[in-house]
C-alpha positions in Angstrom: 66.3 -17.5 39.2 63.7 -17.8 42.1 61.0 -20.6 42.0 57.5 -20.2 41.1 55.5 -20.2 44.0 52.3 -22.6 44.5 49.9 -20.0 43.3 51.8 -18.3 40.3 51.9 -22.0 38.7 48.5 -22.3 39.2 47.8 -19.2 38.0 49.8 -20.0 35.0 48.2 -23.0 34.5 45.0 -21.6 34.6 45.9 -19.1 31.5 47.1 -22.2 29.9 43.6 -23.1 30.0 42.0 -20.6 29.4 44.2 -20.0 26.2 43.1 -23.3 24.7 39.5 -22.6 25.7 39.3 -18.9 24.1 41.0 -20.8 20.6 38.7 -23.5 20.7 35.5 -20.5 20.9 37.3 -19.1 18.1 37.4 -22.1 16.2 33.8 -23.0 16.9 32.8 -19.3 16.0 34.6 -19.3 12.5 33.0 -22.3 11.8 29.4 -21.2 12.4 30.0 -18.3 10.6 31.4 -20.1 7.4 28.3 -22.1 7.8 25.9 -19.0 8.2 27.5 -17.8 5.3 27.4 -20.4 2.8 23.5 -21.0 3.6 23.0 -17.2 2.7 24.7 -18.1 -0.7 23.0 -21.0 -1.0 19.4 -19.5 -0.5 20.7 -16.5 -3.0 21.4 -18.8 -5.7 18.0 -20.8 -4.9 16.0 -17.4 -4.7 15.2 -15.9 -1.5 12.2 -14.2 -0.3 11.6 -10.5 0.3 12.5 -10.2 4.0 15.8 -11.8 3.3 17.2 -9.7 0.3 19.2 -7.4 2.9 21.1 -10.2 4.5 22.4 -11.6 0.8 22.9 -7.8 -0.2 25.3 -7.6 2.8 27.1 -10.3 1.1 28.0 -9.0 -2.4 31.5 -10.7 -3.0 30.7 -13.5 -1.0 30.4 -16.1 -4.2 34.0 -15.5 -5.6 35.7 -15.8 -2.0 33.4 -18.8 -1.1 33.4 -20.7 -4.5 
């Protein structure tokens, strides 16, 4: 088995990081769009205005997943 040279372990390390970076967007991005999707629920069950209708329409079996 050869030995990884300089610049494939830092290449390697560099995915490494970039790994944990992409999972911690994910992570951040799941989390705004549980809260996004909770304050839609939250303004349907309070009444929303007019303009807003479409965006809790979108969200039709929202309550029973999210209750």
């Amino acid at each position: 088995m050869r030995k990884r040279s300089d610049k494939e372990s830092a290449y390697q390390e560099q995915v490494a990081a970039l790994n944990g970076t992409l999972g911690q967007m994910c992570e951040l991005a799941g989390n705004a769009m549980d809260r996004a999707t909770q304050a839609l629920l939250q303004a349907r069950r309070s009444g929303l205005p007019a303009d807003a209708a479409p965006l809790a329409d979108a969200l039709p079996d929202a309550d029973a997943a999210y209750a």
